[in-house]
C-alpha positions as CSV (number, residue, x, y, z in Angstrom):
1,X,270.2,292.0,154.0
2,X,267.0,290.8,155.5
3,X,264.9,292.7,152.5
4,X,267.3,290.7,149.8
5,X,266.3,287.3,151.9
6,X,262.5,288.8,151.5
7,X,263.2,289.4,147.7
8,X,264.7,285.7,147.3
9,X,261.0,284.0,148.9
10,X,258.9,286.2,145.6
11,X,262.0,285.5,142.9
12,X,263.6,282.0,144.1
13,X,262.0,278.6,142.4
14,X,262.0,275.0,144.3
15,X,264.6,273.2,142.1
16,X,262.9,269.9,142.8
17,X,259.8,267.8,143.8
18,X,256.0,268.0,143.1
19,X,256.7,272.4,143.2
20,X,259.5,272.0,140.5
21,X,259.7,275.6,139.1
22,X,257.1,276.8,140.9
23,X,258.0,279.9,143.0
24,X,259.0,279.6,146.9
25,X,256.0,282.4,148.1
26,X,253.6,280.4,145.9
27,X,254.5,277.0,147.4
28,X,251.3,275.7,149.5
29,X,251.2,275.8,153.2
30,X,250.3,272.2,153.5
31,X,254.0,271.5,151.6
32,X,255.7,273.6,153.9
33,X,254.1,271.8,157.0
34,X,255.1,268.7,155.8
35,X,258.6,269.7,155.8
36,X,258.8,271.7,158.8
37,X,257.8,267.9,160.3
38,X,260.0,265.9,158.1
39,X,263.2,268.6,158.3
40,X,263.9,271.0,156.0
41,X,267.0,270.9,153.6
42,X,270.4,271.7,154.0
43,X,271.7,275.1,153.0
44,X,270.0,278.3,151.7
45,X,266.9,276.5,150.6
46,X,266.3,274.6,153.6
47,X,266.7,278.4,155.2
48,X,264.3,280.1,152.8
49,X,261.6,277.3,153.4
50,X,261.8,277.5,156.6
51,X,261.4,281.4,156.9
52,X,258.8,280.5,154.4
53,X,256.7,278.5,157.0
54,X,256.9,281.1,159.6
55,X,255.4,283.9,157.7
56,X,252.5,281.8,156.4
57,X,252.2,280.3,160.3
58,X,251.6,283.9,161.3
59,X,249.7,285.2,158.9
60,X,252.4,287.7,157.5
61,X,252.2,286.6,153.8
62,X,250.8,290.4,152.7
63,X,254.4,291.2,153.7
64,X,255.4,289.1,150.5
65,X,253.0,289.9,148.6
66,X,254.1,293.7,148.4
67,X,257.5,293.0,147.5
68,X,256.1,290.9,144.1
69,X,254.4,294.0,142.3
């Protein structure tokens, strides 16, 4: 489950906003900060964004970055 969750952050686009299209891992850290202050969505997205934050907070993108290839 958790790797599927993984898979969704490399595969999963942001429906809306300035990122439109672009994909969740390749969102900028700046973008997620700003929600993380403001409150993340509702639902899955607002999940995956979160999760999202805390890997780039800790420095644990290269985990990501292994599931893309």
């Amino acid at each position: 489950m958790e790797q599927e969750i993984l898979l969704e952050l490399v595969t999963m686009e942001m429906p809306y906003g300035r990122y439109k299209g672009r994909i969740l891992c390749d969102l900028p850290e700046p973008y997620l900060a700003w929600y993380h202050q403001k409150g993340f969505p509702k639902g899955k997205l607002g999940e995956r964004l979160a999760l999202l934050y805390e890997i780039k907070l800790n420095g644990l993108e290269y985990l990501l970055k292994a599931l893309r290839k």
